[in-house]
C-alpha positions in Angstrom: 131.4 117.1 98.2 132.4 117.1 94.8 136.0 115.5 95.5 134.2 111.9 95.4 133.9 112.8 91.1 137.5 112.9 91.1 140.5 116.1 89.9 138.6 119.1 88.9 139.9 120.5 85.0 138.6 123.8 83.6 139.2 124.9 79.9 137.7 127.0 77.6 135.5 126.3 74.2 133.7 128.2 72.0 133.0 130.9 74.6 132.2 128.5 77.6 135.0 127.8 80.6 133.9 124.1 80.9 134.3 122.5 84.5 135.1 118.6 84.7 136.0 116.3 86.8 138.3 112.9 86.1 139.0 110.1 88.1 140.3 107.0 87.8 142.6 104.7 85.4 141.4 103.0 82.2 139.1 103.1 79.7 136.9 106.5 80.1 133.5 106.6 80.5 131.7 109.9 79.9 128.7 111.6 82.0 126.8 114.5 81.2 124.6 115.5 83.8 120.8 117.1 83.1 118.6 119.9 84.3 118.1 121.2 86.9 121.2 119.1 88.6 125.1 119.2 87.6 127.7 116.6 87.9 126.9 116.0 91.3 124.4 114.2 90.2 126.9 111.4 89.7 129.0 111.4 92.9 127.8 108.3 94.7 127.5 106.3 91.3 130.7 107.6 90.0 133.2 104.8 92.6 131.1 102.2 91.7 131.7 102.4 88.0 135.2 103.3 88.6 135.6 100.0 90.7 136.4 97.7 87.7 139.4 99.2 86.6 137.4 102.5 84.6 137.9 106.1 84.1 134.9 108.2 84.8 134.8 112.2 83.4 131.9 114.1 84.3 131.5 117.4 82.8 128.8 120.1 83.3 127.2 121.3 80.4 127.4 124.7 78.5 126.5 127.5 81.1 125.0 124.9 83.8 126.6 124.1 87.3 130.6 125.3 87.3 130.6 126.2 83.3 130.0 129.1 82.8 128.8 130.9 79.8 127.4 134.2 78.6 125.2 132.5 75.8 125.4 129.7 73.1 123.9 127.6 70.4 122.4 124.9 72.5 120.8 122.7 70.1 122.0 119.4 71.2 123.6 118.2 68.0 125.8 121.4 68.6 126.2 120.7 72.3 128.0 117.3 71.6 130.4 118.9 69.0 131.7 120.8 71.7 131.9 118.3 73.8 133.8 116.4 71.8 136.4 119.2 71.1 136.5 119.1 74.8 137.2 115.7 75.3 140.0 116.0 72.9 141.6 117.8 75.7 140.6 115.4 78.4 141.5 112.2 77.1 143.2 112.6 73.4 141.8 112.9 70.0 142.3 108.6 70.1 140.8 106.8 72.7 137.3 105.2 72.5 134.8 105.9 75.5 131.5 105.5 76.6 129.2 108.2 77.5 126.2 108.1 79.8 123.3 110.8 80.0 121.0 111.9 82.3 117.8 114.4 81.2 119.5 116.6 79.0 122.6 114.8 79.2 121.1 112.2 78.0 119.9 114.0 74.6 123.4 114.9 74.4 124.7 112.0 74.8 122.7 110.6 71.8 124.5 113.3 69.8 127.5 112.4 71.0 126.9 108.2 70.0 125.5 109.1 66.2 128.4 111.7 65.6 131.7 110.3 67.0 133.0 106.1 65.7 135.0 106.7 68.8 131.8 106.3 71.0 131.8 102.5 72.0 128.4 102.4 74.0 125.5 104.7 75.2 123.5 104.6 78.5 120.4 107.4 78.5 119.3 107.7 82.2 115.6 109.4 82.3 115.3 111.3 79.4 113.2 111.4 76.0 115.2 113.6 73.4 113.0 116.3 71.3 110.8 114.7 68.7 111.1 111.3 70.0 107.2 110.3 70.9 107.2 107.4 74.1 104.0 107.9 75.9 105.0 107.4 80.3 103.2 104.7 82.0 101.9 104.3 85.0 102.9 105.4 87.9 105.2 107.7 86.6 102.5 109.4 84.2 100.6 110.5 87.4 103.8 112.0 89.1 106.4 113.4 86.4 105.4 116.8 84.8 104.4 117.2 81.0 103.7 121.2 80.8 107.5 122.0 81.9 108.6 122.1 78.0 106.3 124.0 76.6 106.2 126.7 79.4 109.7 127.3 79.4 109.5 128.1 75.6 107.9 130.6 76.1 110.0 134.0 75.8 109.7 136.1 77.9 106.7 135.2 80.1 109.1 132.3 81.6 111.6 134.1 82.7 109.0 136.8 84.4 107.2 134.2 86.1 110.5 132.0 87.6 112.3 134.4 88.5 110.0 135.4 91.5 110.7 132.1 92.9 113.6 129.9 91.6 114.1 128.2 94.8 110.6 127.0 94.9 110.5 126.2 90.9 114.0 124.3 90.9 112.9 122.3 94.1 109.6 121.1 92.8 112.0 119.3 90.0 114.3 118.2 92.4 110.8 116.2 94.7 110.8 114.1 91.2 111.5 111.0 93.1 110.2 107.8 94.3 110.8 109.6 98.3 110.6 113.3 96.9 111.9 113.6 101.0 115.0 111.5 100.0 117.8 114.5 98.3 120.8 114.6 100.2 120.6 118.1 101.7 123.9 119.1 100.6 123.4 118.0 97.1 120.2 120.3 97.3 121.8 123.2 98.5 124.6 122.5 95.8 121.8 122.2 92.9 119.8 125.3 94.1 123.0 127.1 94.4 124.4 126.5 90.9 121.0 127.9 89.7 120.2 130.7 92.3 121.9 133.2 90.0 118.8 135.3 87.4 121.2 135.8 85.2 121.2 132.8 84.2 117.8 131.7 83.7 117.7 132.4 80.2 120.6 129.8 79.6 118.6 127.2 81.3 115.4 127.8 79.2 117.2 128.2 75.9 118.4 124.1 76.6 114.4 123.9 75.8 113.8 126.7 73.3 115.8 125.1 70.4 113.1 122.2 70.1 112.4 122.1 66.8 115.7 121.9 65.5 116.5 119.3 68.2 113.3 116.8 67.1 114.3 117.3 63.3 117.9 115.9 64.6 116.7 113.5 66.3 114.2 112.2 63.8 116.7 111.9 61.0 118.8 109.8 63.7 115.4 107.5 64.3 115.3 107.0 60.4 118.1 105.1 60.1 118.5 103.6 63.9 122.1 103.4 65.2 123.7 99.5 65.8 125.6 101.3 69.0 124.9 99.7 72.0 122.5 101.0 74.2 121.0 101.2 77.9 118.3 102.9 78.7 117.6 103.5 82.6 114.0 104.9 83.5 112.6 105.2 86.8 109.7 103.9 87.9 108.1 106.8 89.5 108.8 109.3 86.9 109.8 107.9 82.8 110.0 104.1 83.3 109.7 102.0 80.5 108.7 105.1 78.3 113.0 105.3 78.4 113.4 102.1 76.3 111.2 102.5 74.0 112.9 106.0 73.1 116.1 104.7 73.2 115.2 101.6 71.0 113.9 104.3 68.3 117.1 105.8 67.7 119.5 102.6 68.6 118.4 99.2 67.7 120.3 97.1 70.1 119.1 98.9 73.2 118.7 96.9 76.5 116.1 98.5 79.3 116.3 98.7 82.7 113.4 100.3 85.5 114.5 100.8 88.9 111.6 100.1 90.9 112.9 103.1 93.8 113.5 105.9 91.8 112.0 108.7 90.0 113.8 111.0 88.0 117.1 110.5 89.6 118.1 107.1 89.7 122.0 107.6 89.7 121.2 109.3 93.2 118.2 107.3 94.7 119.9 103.9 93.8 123.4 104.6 93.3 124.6 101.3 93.7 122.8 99.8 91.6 122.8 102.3 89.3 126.8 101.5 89.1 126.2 98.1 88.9 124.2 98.1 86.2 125.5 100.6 83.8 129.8 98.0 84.9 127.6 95.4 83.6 126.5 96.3 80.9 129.4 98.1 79.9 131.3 94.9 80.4 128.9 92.7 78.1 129.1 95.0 75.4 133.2 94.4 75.2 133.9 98.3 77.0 136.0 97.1 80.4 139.2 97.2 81.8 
């Protein structure tokens, strides 16, 4: 399944035995999955943004989906540093890239675009980094969770209460779409997989239990908004518009875009389109081939 993201790499960083995938020739473009998916995520988006003569490298995060670590400091600023030492690896310490986000990814990937001048463009898919206020709209307000954050913070009762039933808690998440019956049953069975294991549950709630650092990171960045171009990508049955206007707090030349048949996965609902428009807009903002 995962052959359509391209050569599988693993190396090690800071404790963590990172697992990407790279495919193509040309100018790379970076994705960092969310929670509770892994690069999968990208697999039916990742040939159409390879199609115009473009790299893609997807890599999971710190102790999500095939990396694996023990523990970590996963505030998000520090998440991208590593990232970056890890892309050193992948594609040289030289060439410029763009990097696209989904959920946490996404957060990440705003590191990423404020820390590195070799970052040439930003696309956030469905995500609202800590401290960043952008109330939802409707219909996604009705449909896309608000407690999730706040529960998982809290140490240990989280962990007690999950644990009893991952499968069920991780699928809810996964129903987050416009056809919550529309997940590709492998990719299901691939995402419940990577997070069947208890061990490491804490890992995934600790991606939510360095908040406040996060939104004081994040609000510094909003203070003085970036001139990187951005995309934000929001579904309309889950963040929507809500997407933009986070985006356009922290970047100031940020373009929006709401597909109308997603939720919270838009890279897998609409793939093609999703492709489409992230080659587009990649192309008008001078990253191509």
């Amino acid at each position: 399944m995962s052959h359509a993201l391209g050569s599988a790499r693993t190396l090690t960083h800071a404790g963590c035995t990172y697992t990407a995938w790279v495919r193509g020739e040309g100018p790379p473009v970076v994705l960092l999955h969310g929670w509770p998916v892994t690069s999968i995520h990208w697999r039916r988006a990742v040939p159409v943004i390879c199609a115009p003569g473009l790299a893609t490298v997807c890599i999971d995060l710190r102790g999500l989906g095939a990396s694996v670590a023990a523990d970590g400091n996963f505030e998000k600023e520090n998440l991208a540093r590593e990232i970056l030492q890890v892309l050193e690896t992948l594609i040289g310490r030289e060439a410029r890239f763009a990097v696209i986000g989904h959920d946490w990814g996404g957060s990440v990937a705003v590191a990423l675009a404020t820390l590195s001048e070799r970052v040439a463009a930003v696309v956030v898919e469905e995500e609202i980094p800590p401290g960043i206020t952008a109330p939802l709209p409707e219909p996604g307000a009705s449909r896309y969770p608000s407690w999730h954050g706040a529960f998982h913070r809290q140490k240990p009762l989280a962990e007690t209460l999950i644990s009893s039933h991952m499968a069920e808690y991780f699928r809810f998440f996964q129903k987050l779409r416009a056809d919550p019956k529309s997940t590709d049953p492998s990719d299901l069975a691939a995402f419940l997989q990577a997070y069947s294991d208890p061990a490491r549950l804490p890992i995934l709630l600790d991606y939510y239990r360095t908040h406040a650092r996060d939104s004081a990171f994040f609000g510094q960045i909003a203070r003085r908004p970036s001139a990187l171009p951005a995309l934000a990508v929001g579904g309309r049955m889950a963040m929507g518009t809500a997407v933009g206007a986070a985006v356009k707090q922290l970047f100031s030349k940020t373009e929006n875009a709401v597909f109308e048949k997603s939720g919270h996965y838009p890279a897998q609902e609409e793939p093609e389109l999703f492709g489409q428009t992230v080659s587009q807009f990649l192309k008008r903002v001078g990253f191509k081939a």
